[in-house]
N, C-alpha and C positions, 0 to 999 in steps of 0.2 A: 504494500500500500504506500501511495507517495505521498508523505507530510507533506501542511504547508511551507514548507521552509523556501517556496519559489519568491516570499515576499521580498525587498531588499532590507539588509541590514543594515540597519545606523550602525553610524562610528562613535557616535556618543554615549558617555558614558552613562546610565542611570540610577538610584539609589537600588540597593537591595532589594527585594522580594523576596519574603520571607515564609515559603511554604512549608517550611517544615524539614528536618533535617534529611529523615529517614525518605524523602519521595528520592531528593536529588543531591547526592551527600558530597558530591566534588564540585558543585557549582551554585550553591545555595547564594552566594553572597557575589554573584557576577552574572547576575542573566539580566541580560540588553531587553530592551523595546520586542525587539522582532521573537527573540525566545519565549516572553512568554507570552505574545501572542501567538505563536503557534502551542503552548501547552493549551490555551483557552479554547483553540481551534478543537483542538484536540479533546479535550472533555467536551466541549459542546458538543462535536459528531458522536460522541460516544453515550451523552446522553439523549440525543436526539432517535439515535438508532434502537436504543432499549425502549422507549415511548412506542416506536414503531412497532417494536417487538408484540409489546402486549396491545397496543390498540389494532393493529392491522390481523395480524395470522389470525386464518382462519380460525369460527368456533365449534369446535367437534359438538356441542352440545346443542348445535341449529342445522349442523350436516352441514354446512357449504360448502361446496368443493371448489380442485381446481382445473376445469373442465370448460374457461373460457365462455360462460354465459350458457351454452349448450342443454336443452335440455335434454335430450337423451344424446348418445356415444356409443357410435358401430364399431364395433370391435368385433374381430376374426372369429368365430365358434369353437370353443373346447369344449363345452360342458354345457348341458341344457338340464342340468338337476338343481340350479341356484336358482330357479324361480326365471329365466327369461323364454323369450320365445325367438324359436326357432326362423331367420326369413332369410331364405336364399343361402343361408352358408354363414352370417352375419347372427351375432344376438344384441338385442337393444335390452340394455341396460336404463333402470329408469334411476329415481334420485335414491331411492332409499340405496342402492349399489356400496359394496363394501364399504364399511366405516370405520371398520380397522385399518384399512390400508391409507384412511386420511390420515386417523388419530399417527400414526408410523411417520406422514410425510409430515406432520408440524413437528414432530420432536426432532427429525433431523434438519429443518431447517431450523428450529434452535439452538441447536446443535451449533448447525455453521456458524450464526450470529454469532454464537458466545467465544469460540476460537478467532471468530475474527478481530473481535472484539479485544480480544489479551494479544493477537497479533499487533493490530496497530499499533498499541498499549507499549508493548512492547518497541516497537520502533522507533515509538516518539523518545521514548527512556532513551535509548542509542543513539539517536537525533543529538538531544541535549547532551552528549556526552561527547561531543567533539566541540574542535574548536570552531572560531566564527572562519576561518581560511578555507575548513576542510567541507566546510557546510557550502560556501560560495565555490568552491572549486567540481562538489557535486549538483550544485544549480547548473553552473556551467556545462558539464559535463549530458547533464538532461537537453537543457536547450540545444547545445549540438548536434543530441540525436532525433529532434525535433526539427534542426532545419534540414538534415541530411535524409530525413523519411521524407521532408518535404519534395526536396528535390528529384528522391528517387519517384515519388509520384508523379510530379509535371515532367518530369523525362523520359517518361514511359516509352518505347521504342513503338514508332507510327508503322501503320502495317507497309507492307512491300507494295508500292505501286512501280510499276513499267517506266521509266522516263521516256518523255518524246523522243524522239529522232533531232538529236543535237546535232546541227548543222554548224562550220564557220568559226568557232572559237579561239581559234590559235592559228588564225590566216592573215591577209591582209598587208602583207609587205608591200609598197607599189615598188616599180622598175625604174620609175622616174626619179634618179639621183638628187632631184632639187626637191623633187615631193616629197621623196625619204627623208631629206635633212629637216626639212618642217616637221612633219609626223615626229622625226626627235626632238626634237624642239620642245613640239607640246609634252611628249614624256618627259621630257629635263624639268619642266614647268609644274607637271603632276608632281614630281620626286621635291622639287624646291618646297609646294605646300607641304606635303605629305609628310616631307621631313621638320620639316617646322612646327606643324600640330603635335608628333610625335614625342618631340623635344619640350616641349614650351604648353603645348595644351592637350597632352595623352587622356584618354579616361573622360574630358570635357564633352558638352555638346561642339560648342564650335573651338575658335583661337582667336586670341588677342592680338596677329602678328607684332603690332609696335607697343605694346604693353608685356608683351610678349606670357600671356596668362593665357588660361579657359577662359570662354565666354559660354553664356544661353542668354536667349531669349524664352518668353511663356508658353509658346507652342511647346516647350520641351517639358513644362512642370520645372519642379527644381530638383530635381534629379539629376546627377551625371550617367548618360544612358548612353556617352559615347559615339553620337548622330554622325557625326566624321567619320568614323570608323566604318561606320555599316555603311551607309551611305557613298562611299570612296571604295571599296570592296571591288566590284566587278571592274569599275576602271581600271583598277590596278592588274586585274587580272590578264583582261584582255591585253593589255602596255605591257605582260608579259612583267609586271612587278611582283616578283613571287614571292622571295624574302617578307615585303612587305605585306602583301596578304596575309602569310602566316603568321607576322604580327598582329595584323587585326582579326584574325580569326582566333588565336590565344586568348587575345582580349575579352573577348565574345562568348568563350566556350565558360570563361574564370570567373567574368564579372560581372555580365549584361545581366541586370537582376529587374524584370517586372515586378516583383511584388515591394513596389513602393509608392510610403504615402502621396501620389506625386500625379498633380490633374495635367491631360496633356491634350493637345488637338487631335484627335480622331484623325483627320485628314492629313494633317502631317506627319502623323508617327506611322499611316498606313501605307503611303507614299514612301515614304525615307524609311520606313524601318523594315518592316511587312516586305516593301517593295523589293529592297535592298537587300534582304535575306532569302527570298526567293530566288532572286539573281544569281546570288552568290551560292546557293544549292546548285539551280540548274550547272551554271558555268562549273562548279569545282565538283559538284558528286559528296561535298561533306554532311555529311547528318546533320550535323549542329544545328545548321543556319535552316535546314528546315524545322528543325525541333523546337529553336525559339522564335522562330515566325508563328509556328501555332501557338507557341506557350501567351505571345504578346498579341496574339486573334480574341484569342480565349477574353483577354482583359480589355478587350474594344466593345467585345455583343452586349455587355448591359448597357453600351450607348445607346442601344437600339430601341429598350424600356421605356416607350414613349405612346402615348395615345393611337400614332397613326404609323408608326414603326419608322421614322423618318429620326433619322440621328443625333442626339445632341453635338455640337459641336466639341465640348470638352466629355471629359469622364476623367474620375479619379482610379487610377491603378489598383489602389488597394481596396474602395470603398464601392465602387464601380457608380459612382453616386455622378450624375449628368448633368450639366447646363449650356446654355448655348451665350455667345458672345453680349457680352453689356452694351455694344453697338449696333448691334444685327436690328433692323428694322422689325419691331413689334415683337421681340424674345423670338426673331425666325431663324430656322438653321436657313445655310448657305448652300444655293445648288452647287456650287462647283467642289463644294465640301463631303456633302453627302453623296454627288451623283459620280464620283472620283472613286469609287471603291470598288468596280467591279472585277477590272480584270486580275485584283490582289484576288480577291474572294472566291471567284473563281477557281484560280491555281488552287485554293487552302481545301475546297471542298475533294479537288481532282486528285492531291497528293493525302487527304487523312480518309475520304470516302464518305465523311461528312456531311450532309447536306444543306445543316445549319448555315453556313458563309452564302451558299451560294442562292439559297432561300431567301434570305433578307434583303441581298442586291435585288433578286427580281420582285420581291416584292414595294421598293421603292418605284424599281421600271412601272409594274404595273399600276400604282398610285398616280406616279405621274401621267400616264398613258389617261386617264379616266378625268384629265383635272381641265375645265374652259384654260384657253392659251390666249391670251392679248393680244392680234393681230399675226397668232401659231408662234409668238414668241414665251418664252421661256422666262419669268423674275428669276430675278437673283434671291428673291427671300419668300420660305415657303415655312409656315409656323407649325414644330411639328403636334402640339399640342392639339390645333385648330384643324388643321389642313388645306387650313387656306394660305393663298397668296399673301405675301407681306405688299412692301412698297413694289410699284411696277416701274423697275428699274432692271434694263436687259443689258448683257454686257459678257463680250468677248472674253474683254481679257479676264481683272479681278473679279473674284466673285462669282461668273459663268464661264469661263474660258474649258478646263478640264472636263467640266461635263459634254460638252459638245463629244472634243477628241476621246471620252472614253465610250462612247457611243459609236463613234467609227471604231475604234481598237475594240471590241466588242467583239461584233463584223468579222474582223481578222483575225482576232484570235482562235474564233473556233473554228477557224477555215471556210469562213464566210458563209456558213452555214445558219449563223444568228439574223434571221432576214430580220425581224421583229428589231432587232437593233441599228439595219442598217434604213430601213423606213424612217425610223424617230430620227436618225442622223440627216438623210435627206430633205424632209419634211421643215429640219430645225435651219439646216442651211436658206432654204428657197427662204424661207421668213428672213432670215439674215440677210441677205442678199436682197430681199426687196426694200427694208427698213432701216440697215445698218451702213450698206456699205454704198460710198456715193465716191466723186471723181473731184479731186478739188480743182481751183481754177490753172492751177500749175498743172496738172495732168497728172496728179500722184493718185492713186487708187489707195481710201482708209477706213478704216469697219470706228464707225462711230459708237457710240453709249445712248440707250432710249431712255429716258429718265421722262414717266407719265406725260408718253405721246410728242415730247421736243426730244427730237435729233441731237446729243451735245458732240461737235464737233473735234474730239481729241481722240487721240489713240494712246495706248497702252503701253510700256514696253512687254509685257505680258502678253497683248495682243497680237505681239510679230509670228508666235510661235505656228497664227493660223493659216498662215502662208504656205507652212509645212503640211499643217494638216489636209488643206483643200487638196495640196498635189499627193499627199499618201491617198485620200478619198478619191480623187477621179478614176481610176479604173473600176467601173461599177454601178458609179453613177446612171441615174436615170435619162432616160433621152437622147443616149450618147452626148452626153455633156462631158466626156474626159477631159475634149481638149480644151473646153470654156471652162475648167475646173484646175487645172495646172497652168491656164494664164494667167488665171486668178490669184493660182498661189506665185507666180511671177511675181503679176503685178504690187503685191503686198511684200514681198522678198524685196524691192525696188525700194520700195517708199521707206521701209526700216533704214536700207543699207543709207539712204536719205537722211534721214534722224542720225546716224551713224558721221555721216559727212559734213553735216553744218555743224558740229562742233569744231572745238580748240583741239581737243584729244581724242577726234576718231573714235569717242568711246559715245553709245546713245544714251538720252535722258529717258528716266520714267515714266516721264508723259509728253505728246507733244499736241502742239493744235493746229487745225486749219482753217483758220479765220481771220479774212480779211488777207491781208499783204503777210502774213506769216503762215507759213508751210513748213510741217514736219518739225519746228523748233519749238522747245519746251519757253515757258512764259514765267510760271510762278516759280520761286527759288524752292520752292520744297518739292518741284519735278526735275530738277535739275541734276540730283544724284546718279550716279552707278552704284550698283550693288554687286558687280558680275555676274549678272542676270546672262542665260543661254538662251533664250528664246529667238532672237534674231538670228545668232548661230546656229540652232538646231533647224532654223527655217532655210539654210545654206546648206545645210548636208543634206534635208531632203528633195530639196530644187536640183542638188549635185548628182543624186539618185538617181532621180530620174530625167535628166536631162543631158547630162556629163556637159553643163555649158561650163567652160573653165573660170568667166567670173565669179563665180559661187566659192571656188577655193582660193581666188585671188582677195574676194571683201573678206573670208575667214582668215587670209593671213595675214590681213590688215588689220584687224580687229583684235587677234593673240597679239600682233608688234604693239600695240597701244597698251593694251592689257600688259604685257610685260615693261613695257618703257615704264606708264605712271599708278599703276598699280601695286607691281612687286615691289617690296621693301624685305630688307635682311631677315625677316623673322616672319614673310611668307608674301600671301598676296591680301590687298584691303582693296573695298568702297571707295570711290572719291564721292566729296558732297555736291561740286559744280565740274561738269564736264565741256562746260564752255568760258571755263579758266584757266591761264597758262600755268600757273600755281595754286592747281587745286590739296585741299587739306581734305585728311583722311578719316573713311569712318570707324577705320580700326576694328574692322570684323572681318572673318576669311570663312563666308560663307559655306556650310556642307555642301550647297547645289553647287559650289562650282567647282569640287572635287567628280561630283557626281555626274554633272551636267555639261556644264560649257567646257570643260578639256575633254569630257570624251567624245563630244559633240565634233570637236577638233581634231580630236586623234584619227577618229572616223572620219571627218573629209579627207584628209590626206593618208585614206587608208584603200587598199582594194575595196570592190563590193561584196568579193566575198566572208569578208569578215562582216557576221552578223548581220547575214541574208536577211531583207526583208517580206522574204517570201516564208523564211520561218520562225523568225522572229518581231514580238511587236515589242515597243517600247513604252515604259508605262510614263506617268507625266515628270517624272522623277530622272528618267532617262534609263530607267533599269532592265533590260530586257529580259523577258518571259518567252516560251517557246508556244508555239501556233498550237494547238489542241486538235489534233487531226482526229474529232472525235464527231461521229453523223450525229450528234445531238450534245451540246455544251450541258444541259444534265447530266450526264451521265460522269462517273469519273472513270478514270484509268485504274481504279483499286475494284477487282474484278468482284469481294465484297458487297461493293456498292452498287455493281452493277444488277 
């Protein structure tokens, strides 16, 4: 039996207690706080349990037995001379049935009581009888095997599912000696971050480069959960950084701990973490990263504890307790937040057989699928409480941007077989394209923001990435619109690299506007930042894709040279606050997306096609790739199981 003795001990010293010599004859005159609150513990349970004794067991003198309410008990046939009757082989016993055989069962559970009772008895005497070291050194000793039963439970080994057909992972060299030297380039660029977080912010979410510490921001909780690390993983892989991997996977396997107090974004930690460790399964084959991608699934679904099953935007880790953003229009989740989870959740159901993940994704689909649309456009704020619409505010980039592109990646992941997905995709386009996207007087093509029925004429830097998406969507398209769909993604590939060129540093602001005599250039000073956003980039590998036009790799090496010239600094790469200053000052963060994002974005332009075919692989918004699901129905998983 295990005393209280889990309570903590004071160090302070207290007057004697004075119970008598003969109980406790070597520690009469030296028992702490916590001693003899566990001797009270101690007699309390002890009187508590004899109370039970004689108020509860049964009383031979009323018959009651312990027979589970039941009034009569089939039991097998021996004997039909005790008064029952014979029916099929069965005799029914009614209440009067042996009464000896109860009076028998109360005295040996008295019995037990009363030994248990001198056992405990007994323990607590041996208890007191050490010191206050050997007592915290056996607390200790408990809780250890308390966290290590923990662990062996959430590390259960996931059943055997098949892996896809891994295409492209270790290809990719080009022939072009000048395009090789770039593609090293950006690996020297990867190794410069990578070694600097390493150094200066190991174990953190992000890095301080010129404070040279950890940083987080709230998306993370206040946990060190390591977001660099998982996050940077498959880059590294593919760049062929393997040393390094196996540091971040050490990391991973030793420390990455979900079970803490610690509220995070749903959408971010399922992109970057979720995402991220899915990646770094398929690419490397190690258990790990799928073992804590589900253990960190597990602690996202009570986000989902909602009226209408539409996600809070936060959840607490340990408490699994939900709220959505103190800004969000009317307490609404965010579509680009909640409608961004599919193609993680998918994978989680395909690799555990599970169909909880992939359950909850379609049932948002079909929520949505059922709800009037503003002109077939999409809010950005849907309350999940209500199930209504928040503000009618539609938008590319922040806010709606992800939802769009996982609705195409949808599509493709199951091998195109999700029509149900590629409909909502097409359907959301045509509304974009009749309502959003307009030609400015300069002739630059910009997907604007609807904010209740007025057109606001600005773009994103967020919104460049759709440039990419329209051209990964044209093959498929309705109406044979390919090739009006990859001009499209042209034309917006154009207008970024735009944004990109009217600065001082070649590097794009946050936001730009097209109104009046300014085109493509940011106006207020708090759009004027970089953050090493990939989005414009990522919109150049997939124009390079599919086009092989060599400008595509030529603004990508313009855009690394900048990026290295005013970015890099000793202790990694940072933000600039104005990118239309010749002396811009830094925001001193070294973002996880652009370990993740913008150099693998990079790596891969000046990489073959066939590394990380996109005929088998999709890429999540995160930049992570996941493998196509060559399965005739995305229900279904590859854990035969489940099938």
């Amino acid at each position: 039996m295990t005393t209280p003795a889990l309570l903590p001990l004071s160090g302070r010293r207290l007057p004697p207690l004075n119970l008598g010599a003969s109980a406790f004859p070597h520690h009469r005159a030296t028992l702490r706080l916590s001693e003899k609150f566990i001797l009270l513990l101690i007699l309390s349970a002890f009187i508590t349990l004899c109370f039970g004794a004689f108020f509860f067991l049964p009383d031979s003198s009323k018959h009651k037995r312990f027979d589970l309410g039941l009034e009569d008990v089939l039991i097998p046939h021996v004997d039909t001379s005790k008064g029952g009757k014979n029916l099929g082989g069965f005799l029914i016993h009614g209440q009067g049935h042996d009464e000896h055989r109860h009076r028998e069962e109360e005295e040996r559970l008295r019995n037990k009581i009363r030994a248990d009772h001198e056992k405990a008895l007994e323990e607590a005497k041996e208890k007191l009888k050490k010191s206050r070291d050997e007592i915290q050194a056996e607390i200790q000793t408990e809780k250890n095997k308390v966290v290590q039963e923990l662990k062996k439970k959430d590390s259960k080994p996931l059943p055997p599912v098949p892996l896809p057909n891994l295409i492209g992972i270790h290809s990719g060299e080009p022939a072009d000696p000048d395009i090789r030297e770039r593609r090293n380039k950006i690996k020297e660029m990867m190794k410069h971050a990578w070694d600097n977080y390493r150094q200066y912010g190991w174990g953190h979410n992000e890095l301080k480069p010129i404070a040279r510490k950890g940083h987080s921001t709230n998306i993370f909780g206040n946990s060190q959960m390591g977001a660099t690390i998982v996050d940077a993983l498959d880059t590294l892989y593919i760049m062929g950084l393997h040393d390094e991997f196996r540091e971040g996977q050490e990391w991973i396997d030793k420390n990455l701990d979900f079970s803490v107090n610690s509220e995070v974004s749903v959408f971010e930690v399922n992109i970057r973490f979720i995402g991220g460790l899915l990646a770094a399964y398929y690419l490397s084959g190690q258990e790990v990263f799928k073992i804590k991608a589900v253990q960190l699934a597990g602690k996202l679904l009570p986000a989902f504890n909602t009226p209408t099953g539409i996600p809070w935007a936060m959840v607490n880790l340990k408490s699994g307790v939900g709220r959505n953003w103190g800004w969000a229009s009317a307490g609404s989740s965010i579509l680009a937040e909640f409608g961004t989870l599919h193609m993680e959740f998918v994978h989680l159901s395909y690799l555990t057989g599970d169909p909880v993940y992939f359950n909850k994704v379609m049932h948002i689909r079909k929520l949505l699928q059922k709800m009037d649309r503003p002109n077939g456009l999409y809010p950005n704020y849907l309350n999940p409480r209500t199930g209504r619409w928040g503000q009618h505010h539609t938008s590319v980039g922040g806010l709606g941007d992800s939802f769009y592109e996982y609705l195409l990646k949808a599509w493709l992941m199951s091998d195109k077989t999700d029509t149900e997905a590629r409909k909502m995709y097409d359907d959301a386009i045509e509304a974009i394209e009749k309502h959003l996207i307009r030609k400015s007087n300069g002739g630059l093509t910009f997907i604007g923001e609807w904010k209740n029925g007025h057109l606001e004429r600005k773009m994103g830097h967020l919104t460049c990435f759709a440039g990419g998406m329209f051209a990964l969507g044209a093959d498929g398209s309705r109406d044979d619109k390919a090739g009006h769909y990859l001009q499209l993604g042209a034309e917006i590939a154009h207008t970024c690299h735009e944004s990109y060129d009217r600065t001082t540093l070649k590097l794009g602001p946050e936001a730009f506007k097209f109104d009046g005599g300014v085109e493509a250039v940011a106006v207020r000073q708090n759009e004027k930042y970089y953050i090493l956003r990939p989005e414009v980039i990522e919109t150049y590998w997939y124009m390079w894709r599919f086009t092989h036009d060599p400008k595509y790799r030529q603004w990508g090496w313009e855009a690394a040279q900048a990026i290295d010239k005013y970015c890099r600094v000793s202790g990694g790469f940072s933000g600039v606050k104005d990118v239309y200053s010749s002396s811009p000052t830094y925001d001193d963060v070294q973002q996880s997306f652009f370990l993740a994002e913008t150099l693998k974005y990079l790596y891969l332009l000046f990489s073959n096609d066939d590394l990380l075919p996109l005929d088998n692989w999709v890429f999540n918004t995160e930049a992570h790739p996941l493998p196509v699901l060559h399965l005739a129905n995305t229900t279904l998983s590859g854990n035969p199981a489940y099938r």
